[in-house]
C-alpha positions as CSV (number, residue, x, y, z in Angstrom):
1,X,-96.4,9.1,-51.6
2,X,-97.1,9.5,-47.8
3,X,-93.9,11.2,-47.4
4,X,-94.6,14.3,-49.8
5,X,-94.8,17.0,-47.6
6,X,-97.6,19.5,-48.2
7,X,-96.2,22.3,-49.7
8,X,-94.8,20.2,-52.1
9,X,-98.8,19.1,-52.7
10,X,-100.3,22.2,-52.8
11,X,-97.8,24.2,-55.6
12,X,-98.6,23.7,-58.9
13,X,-97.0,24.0,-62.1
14,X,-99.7,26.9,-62.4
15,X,-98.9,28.7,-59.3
16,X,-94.7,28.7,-59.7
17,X,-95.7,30.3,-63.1
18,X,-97.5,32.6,-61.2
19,X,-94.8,33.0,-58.8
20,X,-92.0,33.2,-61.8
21,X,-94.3,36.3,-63.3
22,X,-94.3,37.9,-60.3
23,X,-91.4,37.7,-59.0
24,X,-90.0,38.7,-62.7
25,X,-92.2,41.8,-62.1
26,X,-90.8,42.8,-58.7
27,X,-87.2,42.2,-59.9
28,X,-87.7,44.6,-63.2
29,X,-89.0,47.3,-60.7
30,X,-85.8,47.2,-59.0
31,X,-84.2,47.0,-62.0
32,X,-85.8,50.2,-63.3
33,X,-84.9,51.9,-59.8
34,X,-81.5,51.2,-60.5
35,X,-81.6,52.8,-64.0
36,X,-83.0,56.2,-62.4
37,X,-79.7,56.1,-60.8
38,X,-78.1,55.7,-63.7
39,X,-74.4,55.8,-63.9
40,X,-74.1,57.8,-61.1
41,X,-72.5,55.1,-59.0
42,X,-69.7,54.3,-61.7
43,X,-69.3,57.7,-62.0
44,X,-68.7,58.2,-58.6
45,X,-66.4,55.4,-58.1
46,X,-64.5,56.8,-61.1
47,X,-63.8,59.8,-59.7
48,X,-62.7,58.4,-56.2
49,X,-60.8,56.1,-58.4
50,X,-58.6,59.5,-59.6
51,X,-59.1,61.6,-57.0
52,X,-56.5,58.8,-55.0
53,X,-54.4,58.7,-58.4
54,X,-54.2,62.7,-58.3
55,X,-53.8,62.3,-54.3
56,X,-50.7,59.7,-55.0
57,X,-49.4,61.6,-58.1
58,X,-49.1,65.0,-55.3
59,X,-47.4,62.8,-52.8
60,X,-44.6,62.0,-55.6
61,X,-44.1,65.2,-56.7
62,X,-43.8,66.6,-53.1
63,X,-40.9,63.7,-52.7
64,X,-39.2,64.4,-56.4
65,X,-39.1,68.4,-55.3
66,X,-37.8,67.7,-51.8
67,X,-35.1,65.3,-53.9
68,X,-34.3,68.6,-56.1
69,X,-34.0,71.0,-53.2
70,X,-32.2,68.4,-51.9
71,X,-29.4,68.5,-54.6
72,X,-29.4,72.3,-54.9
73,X,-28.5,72.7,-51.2
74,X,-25.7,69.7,-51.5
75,X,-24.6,71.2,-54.9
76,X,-24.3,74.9,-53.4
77,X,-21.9,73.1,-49.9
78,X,-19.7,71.6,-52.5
79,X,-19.6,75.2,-54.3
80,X,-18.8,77.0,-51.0
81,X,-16.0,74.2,-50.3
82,X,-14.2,74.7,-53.8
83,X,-14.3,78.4,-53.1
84,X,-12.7,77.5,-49.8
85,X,-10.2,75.0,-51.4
86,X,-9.3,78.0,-54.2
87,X,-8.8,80.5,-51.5
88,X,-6.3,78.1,-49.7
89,X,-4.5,77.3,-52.9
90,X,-4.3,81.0,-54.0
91,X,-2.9,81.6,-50.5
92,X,-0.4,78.6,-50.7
93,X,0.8,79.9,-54.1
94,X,2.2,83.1,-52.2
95,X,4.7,81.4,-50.4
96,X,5.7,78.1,-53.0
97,X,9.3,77.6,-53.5
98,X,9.3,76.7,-56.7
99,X,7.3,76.8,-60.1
100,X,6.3,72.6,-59.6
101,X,4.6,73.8,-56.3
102,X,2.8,76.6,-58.5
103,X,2.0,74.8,-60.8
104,X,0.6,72.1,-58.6
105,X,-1.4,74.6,-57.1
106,X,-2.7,76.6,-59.8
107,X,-4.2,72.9,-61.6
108,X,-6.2,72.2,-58.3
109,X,-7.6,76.0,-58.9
110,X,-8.4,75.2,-61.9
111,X,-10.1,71.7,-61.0
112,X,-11.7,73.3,-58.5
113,X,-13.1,76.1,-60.7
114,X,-14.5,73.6,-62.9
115,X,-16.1,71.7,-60.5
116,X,-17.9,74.8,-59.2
117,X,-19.0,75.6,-63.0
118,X,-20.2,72.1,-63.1
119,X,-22.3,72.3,-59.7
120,X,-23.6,75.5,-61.0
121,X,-24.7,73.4,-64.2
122,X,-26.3,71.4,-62.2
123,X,-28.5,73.4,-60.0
124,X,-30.0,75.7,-63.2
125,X,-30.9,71.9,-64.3
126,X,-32.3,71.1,-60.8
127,X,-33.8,74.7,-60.4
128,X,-35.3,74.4,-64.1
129,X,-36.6,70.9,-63.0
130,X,-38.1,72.1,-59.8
131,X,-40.0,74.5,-61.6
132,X,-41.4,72.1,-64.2
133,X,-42.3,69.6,-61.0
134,X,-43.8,72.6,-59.5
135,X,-46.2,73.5,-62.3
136,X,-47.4,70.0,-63.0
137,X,-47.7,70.2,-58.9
138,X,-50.3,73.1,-59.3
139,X,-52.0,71.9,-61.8
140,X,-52.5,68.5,-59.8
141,X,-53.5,70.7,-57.3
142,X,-56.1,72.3,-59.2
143,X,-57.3,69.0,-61.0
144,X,-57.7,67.5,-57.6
145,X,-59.8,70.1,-55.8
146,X,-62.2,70.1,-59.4
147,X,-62.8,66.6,-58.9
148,X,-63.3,66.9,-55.5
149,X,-65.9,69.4,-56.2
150,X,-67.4,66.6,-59.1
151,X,-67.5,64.2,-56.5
152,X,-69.2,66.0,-54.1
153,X,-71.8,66.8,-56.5
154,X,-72.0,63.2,-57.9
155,X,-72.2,61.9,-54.3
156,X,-75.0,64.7,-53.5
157,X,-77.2,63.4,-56.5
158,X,-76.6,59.5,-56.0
159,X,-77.3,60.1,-51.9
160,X,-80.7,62.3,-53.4
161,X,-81.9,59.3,-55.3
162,X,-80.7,56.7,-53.1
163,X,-82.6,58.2,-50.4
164,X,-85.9,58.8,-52.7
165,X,-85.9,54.9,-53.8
166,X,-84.4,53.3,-50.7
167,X,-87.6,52.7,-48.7
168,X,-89.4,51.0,-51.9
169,X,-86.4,49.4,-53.3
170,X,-86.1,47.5,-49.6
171,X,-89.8,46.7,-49.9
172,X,-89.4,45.1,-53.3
173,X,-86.4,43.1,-52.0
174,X,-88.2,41.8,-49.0
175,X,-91.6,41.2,-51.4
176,X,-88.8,39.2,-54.0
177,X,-87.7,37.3,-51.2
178,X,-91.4,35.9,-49.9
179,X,-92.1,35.2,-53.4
180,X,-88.7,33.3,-53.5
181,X,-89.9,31.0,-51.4
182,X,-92.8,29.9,-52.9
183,X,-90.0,28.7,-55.8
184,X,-88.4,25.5,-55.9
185,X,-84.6,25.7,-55.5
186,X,-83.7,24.3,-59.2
187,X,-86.1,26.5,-60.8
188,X,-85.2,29.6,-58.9
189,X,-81.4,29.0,-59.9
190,X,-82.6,28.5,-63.6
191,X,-84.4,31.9,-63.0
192,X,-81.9,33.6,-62.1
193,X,-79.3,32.5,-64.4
194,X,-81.6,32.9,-67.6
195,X,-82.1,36.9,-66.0
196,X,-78.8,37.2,-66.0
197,X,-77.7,36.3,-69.5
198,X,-81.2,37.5,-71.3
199,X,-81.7,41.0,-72.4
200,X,-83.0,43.9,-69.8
201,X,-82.9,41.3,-67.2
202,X,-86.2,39.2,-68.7
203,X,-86.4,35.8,-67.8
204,X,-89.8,35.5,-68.0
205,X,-92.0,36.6,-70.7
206,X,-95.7,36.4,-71.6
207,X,-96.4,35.4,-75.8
208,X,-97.3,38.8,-77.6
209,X,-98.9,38.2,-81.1
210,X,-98.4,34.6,-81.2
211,X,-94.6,35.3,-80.7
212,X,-91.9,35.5,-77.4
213,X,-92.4,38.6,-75.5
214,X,-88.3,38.3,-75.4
215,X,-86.8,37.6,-78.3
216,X,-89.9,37.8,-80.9
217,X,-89.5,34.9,-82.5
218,X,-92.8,32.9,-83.5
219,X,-93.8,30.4,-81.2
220,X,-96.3,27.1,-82.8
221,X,-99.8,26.6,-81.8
222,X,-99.6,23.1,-80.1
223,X,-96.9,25.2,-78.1
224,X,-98.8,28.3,-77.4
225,X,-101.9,26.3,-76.3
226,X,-99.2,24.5,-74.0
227,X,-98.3,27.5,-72.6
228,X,-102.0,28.5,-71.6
229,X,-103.0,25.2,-70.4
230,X,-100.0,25.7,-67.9
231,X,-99.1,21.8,-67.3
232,X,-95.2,22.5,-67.6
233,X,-92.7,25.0,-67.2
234,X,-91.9,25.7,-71.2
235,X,-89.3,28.2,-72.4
236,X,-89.0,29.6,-75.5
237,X,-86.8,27.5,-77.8
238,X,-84.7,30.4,-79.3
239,X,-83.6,32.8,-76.4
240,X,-84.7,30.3,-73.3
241,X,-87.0,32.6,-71.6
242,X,-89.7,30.8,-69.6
243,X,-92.7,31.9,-71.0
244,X,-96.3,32.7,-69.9
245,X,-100.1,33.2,-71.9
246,X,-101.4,36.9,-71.5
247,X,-104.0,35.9,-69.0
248,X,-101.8,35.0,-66.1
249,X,-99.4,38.1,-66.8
250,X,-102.7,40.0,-66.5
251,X,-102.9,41.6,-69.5
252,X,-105.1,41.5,-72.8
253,X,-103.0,42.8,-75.7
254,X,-105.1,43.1,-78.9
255,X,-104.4,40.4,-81.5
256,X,-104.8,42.8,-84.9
257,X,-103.9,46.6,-85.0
Protein backbone atom coordinates (compact mmCIF):
# COMPACT_ATOMS: atom_id res chain seq x y z
CA UNK A 1 0.00 0.00 0.00
CA UNK A 2 1.12 3.63 -0.60
CA UNK A 3 0.64 4.43 2.89
CA UNK A 4 3.33 1.89 4.39
CA UNK A 5 5.88 3.91 5.66
CA UNK A 6 9.46 2.89 4.77
CA UNK A 7 10.79 1.50 7.76
CA UNK A 8 8.03 -0.65 7.84
CA UNK A 9 9.40 -1.66 3.95
CA UNK A 10 12.79 -2.02 4.62
CA UNK A 11 12.71 -4.57 7.97
CA UNK A 12 12.50 -7.93 7.25
CA UNK A 13 11.50 -10.91 8.97
CA UNK A 14 15.43 -11.67 8.54
CA UNK A 15 16.69 -8.47 9.92
CA UNK A 16 14.21 -8.43 13.45
CA UNK A 17 15.82 -11.95 13.75
CA UNK A 18 18.88 -10.35 13.46
CA UNK A 19 17.89 -7.69 15.72
CA UNK A 20 16.15 -10.29 18.40
CA UNK A 21 19.86 -12.14 18.42
CA UNK A 22 21.40 -9.22 19.11
CA UNK A 23 19.73 -7.61 21.27
CA UNK A 24 19.38 -11.14 23.29
CA UNK A 25 23.23 -10.86 23.26
CA UNK A 26 23.61 -7.39 24.70
CA UNK A 27 20.94 -8.07 27.35
CA UNK A 28 22.84 -11.50 28.57
CA UNK A 29 26.09 -9.29 28.89
CA UNK A 30 24.33 -7.18 31.31
CA UNK A 31 22.88 -9.98 32.72
CA UNK A 32 26.31 -11.51 33.40
CA UNK A 33 27.48 -8.00 34.81
CA UNK A 34 24.93 -8.34 37.25
CA UNK A 35 25.98 -11.85 38.31
CA UNK A 36 29.68 -10.50 39.04
CA UNK A 37 27.91 -8.56 41.53
CA UNK A 38 26.36 -11.22 42.83
CA UNK A 39 24.32 -10.99 45.89
CA UNK A 40 26.08 -8.26 47.09
CA UNK A 41 23.07 -5.91 46.65
CA UNK A 42 20.58 -8.14 48.73
CA UNK A 43 23.15 -8.53 51.03
CA UNK A 44 23.47 -5.12 51.49
CA UNK A 45 19.89 -4.30 51.69
CA UNK A 46 19.68 -7.02 54.33
CA UNK A 47 21.93 -5.64 56.47
CA UNK A 48 20.44 -2.07 56.31
CA UNK A 49 17.27 -3.93 56.76
CA UNK A 50 18.64 -4.96 60.53
CA UNK A 51 20.93 -2.48 61.13
CA UNK A 52 17.29 -0.17 61.43
CA UNK A 53 15.68 -3.23 63.35
CA UNK A 54 18.86 -3.23 65.82
CA UNK A 55 18.67 0.82 65.68
CA UNK A 56 14.72 0.54 66.69
CA UNK A 57 15.24 -2.46 69.14
CA UNK A 58 18.05 0.23 71.12
CA UNK A 59 15.55 3.01 70.94
CA UNK A 60 13.08 0.55 73.06
CA UNK A 61 15.25 -0.52 75.40
CA UNK A 62 16.61 3.06 76.12
CA UNK A 63 12.58 3.80 76.82
CA UNK A 64 11.81 0.35 78.87
CA UNK A 65 15.16 1.39 81.17
CA UNK A 66 14.10 5.04 81.54
CA UNK A 67 10.48 3.34 82.51
CA UNK A 68 12.50 1.11 85.25
CA UNK A 69 14.49 3.93 86.69
CA UNK A 70 11.51 5.55 86.52
CA UNK A 71 9.69 3.15 89.08
CA UNK A 72 12.79 2.75 91.22
CA UNK A 73 12.91 6.49 91.98
CA UNK A 74 8.87 6.62 92.50
CA UNK A 75 9.17 3.34 94.52
CA UNK A 76 12.10 4.78 96.84
CA UNK A 77 9.64 8.55 97.43
CA UNK A 78 6.93 6.34 98.52
CA UNK A 79 9.57 4.46 100.84
CA UNK A 80 10.87 7.77 102.27
CA UNK A 81 7.08 8.80 102.89
CA UNK A 82 6.13 5.61 104.87
CA UNK A 83 9.22 6.15 106.93
CA UNK A 84 7.88 9.65 107.43
CA UNK A 85 4.33 8.42 108.16
CA UNK A 86 5.98 5.67 110.84
CA UNK A 87 7.94 8.28 112.49
CA UNK A 88 4.75 10.43 112.95
CA UNK A 89 2.74 7.58 114.23
CA UNK A 90 5.55 6.34 116.58
CA UNK A 91 5.60 10.00 117.86
CA UNK A 92 1.71 10.13 118.14
CA UNK A 93 1.73 6.88 120.15
CA UNK A 94 3.74 8.80 122.96
CA UNK A 95 1.05 10.94 123.82
CA UNK A 96 -2.41 8.63 122.97
CA UNK A 97 -4.91 8.59 125.67
CA UNK A 98 -5.93 5.36 125.37
CA UNK A 99 -4.98 1.74 124.06
CA UNK A 100 -7.83 2.31 120.74
CA UNK A 101 -5.60 5.28 119.83
CA UNK A 102 -2.49 2.81 120.15
CA UNK A 103 -3.70 0.52 118.68
CA UNK A 104 -4.86 2.57 115.76
CA UNK A 105 -1.59 3.76 115.51
CA UNK A 106 0.56 0.87 115.88
CA UNK A 107 -1.76 -0.99 112.59
CA UNK A 108 -0.94 2.15 110.30
CA UNK A 109 2.93 1.29 111.44
CA UNK A 110 2.50 -1.80 110.57
CA UNK A 111 0.69 -1.00 107.10
CA UNK A 112 3.19 1.21 106.49
CA UNK A 113 6.02 -1.14 107.16
CA UNK A 114 4.62 -3.51 104.76
CA UNK A 115 4.18 -1.26 102.17
CA UNK A 116 7.86 -0.23 102.40
CA UNK A 117 8.83 -4.11 102.24
CA UNK A 118 6.57 -4.25 99.25
CA UNK A 119 8.32 -1.14 97.44
CA UNK A 120 11.49 -2.74 98.30
CA UNK A 121 10.17 -5.92 96.48
CA UNK A 122 9.61 -4.07 93.86
CA UNK A 123 12.73 -2.22 93.08
CA UNK A 124 15.14 -5.59 93.39
CA UNK A 125 12.50 -6.69 90.58
CA UNK A 126 13.00 -3.43 88.68
CA UNK A 127 16.76 -3.24 89.56
CA UNK A 128 17.05 -7.10 88.40
CA UNK A 129 15.04 -6.07 85.30
CA UNK A 130 17.15 -3.12 84.50
CA UNK A 131 20.04 -5.22 84.46
CA UNK A 132 18.63 -7.84 82.14
CA UNK A 133 17.39 -4.76 79.71
CA UNK A 134 20.92 -3.53 80.12
CA UNK A 135 22.70 -6.58 78.89
CA UNK A 136 20.54 -7.32 75.97
CA UNK A 137 21.25 -3.27 75.50
CA UNK A 138 24.97 -4.03 75.11
CA UNK A 139 24.79 -6.74 73.23
CA UNK A 140 22.50 -4.68 70.78
CA UNK A 141 25.04 -2.40 70.98
CA UNK A 142 27.74 -4.62 69.96
CA UNK A 143 25.51 -6.48 67.24
CA UNK A 144 24.90 -3.07 65.75
CA UNK A 145 28.34 -1.58 65.39
CA UNK A 146 29.40 -5.48 63.76
CA UNK A 147 26.93 -5.00 61.21
CA UNK A 148 27.74 -1.66 60.66
CA UNK A 149 31.23 -2.68 60.04
CA UNK A 150 29.53 -5.68 57.46
CA UNK A 151 27.89 -3.05 55.76
CA UNK A 152 30.52 -0.93 55.21
CA UNK A 153 32.41 -3.60 53.81
CA UNK A 154 29.50 -4.94 51.66
CA UNK A 155 28.92 -1.40 50.45
CA UNK A 156 32.90 -0.94 49.74
CA UNK A 157 32.77 -4.13 47.44
CA UNK A 158 29.32 -3.49 45.65
CA UNK A 159 30.59 0.44 45.12
CA UNK A 160 34.17 -1.48 43.69
CA UNK A 161 32.24 -3.45 41.23
CA UNK A 162 29.62 -1.04 40.44
CA UNK A 163 32.23 1.43 39.56
CA UNK A 164 34.42 -1.25 37.43
CA UNK A 165 31.07 -2.28 35.25
CA UNK A 166 29.23 1.02 35.32
CA UNK A 167 30.69 2.65 32.24
CA UNK A 168 30.11 -0.71 30.03
CA UNK A 169 26.93 -1.69 31.62
CA UNK A 170 25.56 2.07 30.45
CA UNK A 171 27.03 1.42 27.07
CA UNK A 172 25.20 -1.93 26.69
CA UNK A 173 21.88 -0.18 27.92
CA UNK A 174 22.16 2.61 25.45
CA UNK A 175 23.36 -0.19 22.51
CA UNK A 176 19.90 -2.37 23.86
CA UNK A 177 18.03 0.64 23.38
CA UNK A 178 19.14 1.53 19.50
CA UNK A 179 18.64 -2.04 18.76
CA UNK A 180 15.08 -1.65 20.46
CA UNK A 181 14.09 0.36 18.00
CA UNK A 182 14.75 -1.49 15.08
CA UNK A 183 11.89 -4.04 16.89
CA UNK A 184 8.38 -3.84 16.39
CA UNK A 185 6.43 -3.02 19.57
CA UNK A 186 4.42 -6.50 19.75
CA UNK A 187 7.46 -8.39 19.23
CA UNK A 188 9.59 -6.58 21.56
CA UNK A 189 6.85 -7.06 24.42
CA UNK A 190 6.73 -10.88 23.44
CA UNK A 191 10.69 -10.57 23.87
CA UNK A 192 10.73 -9.43 26.83
CA UNK A 193 8.08 -11.38 28.49
CA UNK A 194 9.51 -14.80 27.10
CA UNK A 195 13.11 -13.46 28.89
CA UNK A 196 11.47 -13.00 31.69
CA UNK A 197 9.77 -16.38 32.39
CA UNK A 198 12.60 -18.56 30.43
CA UNK A 199 15.64 -19.86 32.13
CA UNK A 200 18.95 -17.46 32.53
CA UNK A 201 17.03 -14.88 30.90
CA UNK A 202 17.13 -16.61 27.14
CA UNK A 203 14.57 -15.64 24.91
CA UNK A 204 16.22 -16.27 21.98
CA UNK A 205 18.15 -19.24 21.03
CA UNK A 206 20.04 -20.61 18.04
CA UNK A 207 19.17 -24.80 17.23
CA UNK A 208 22.29 -26.80 18.56
CA UNK A 209 22.43 -30.43 17.24
CA UNK A 210 19.22 -30.31 15.58
CA UNK A 211 17.60 -29.47 19.00
CA UNK A 212 16.55 -25.88 21.03
CA UNK A 213 19.57 -24.11 22.28
CA UNK A 214 17.00 -23.49 25.44
CA UNK A 215 15.26 -26.19 26.50
CA UNK A 216 17.01 -29.14 24.25
CA UNK A 217 14.25 -30.66 23.10
CA UNK A 218 14.39 -31.97 19.27
CA UNK A 219 13.19 -29.74 16.83
CA UNK A 220 11.73 -31.52 12.98
CA UNK A 221 13.48 -30.86 9.80
CA UNK A 222 10.64 -29.13 7.80
CA UNK A 223 10.96 -26.86 11.08
CA UNK A 224 14.67 -26.45 11.33
CA UNK A 225 14.87 -25.70 7.47
CA UNK A 226 12.12 -22.97 8.44
CA UNK A 227 14.19 -21.58 10.80
CA UNK A 228 17.17 -21.04 8.34
CA UNK A 229 15.17 -19.86 5.46
CA UNK A 230 14.06 -17.09 7.99
CA UNK A 231 10.50 -16.27 6.43
CA UNK A 232 8.79 -16.13 10.05
CA UNK A 233 9.35 -15.54 13.51
CA UNK A 234 9.19 -19.38 14.86
CA UNK A 235 9.61 -20.37 18.54
CA UNK A 236 10.24 -23.46 19.82
CA UNK A 237 7.05 -25.46 20.56
CA UNK A 238 8.12 -26.72 24.08
CA UNK A 239 9.66 -23.75 26.13
CA UNK A 240 8.54 -20.76 23.55
CA UNK A 241 11.88 -19.47 22.85
CA UNK A 242 12.15 -17.72 19.45
CA UNK A 243 14.63 -19.45 17.78
CA UNK A 244 17.45 -18.84 15.27
CA UNK A 245 19.87 -21.29 12.64
CA UNK A 246 23.71 -21.18 13.68
CA UNK A 247 24.58 -18.90 10.72
CA UNK A 248 22.83 -15.81 11.83
CA UNK A 249 23.99 -16.25 15.62
CA UNK A 250 27.38 -16.38 14.03
CA UNK A 251 28.56 -19.44 15.04
CA UNK A 252 29.43 -23.05 13.43
CA UNK A 253 29.02 -25.71 16.11
CA UNK A 254 30.22 -29.13 14.87
CA UNK A 255 27.36 -31.49 14.06
CA UNK A 256 29.17 -35.01 15.39
CA UNK A 257 31.82 -35.07 18.32
Amino acid sequence: MATETKTEKEITIEEKLFALYDLQKVVSKIDEIKILRGELPLEVQDLEDEIIGLTTRLEHFDAEIKDIQANIASKKIEIEESRVKIDRYKEQQENVRNNREFDNLSKEIEYQTLEIELSEKRIREFTASKESKTAEQKITIDRLSERKLDLEQKKGELNEIIAETKQEEEKLREHAKEIELLIEPRLLTAFKRIRKNARNGLAVVYVQRDSCGGCFNKIPAQRQLDIRLRKKIIVCEYCGRILVDQELAGVNLPVAE
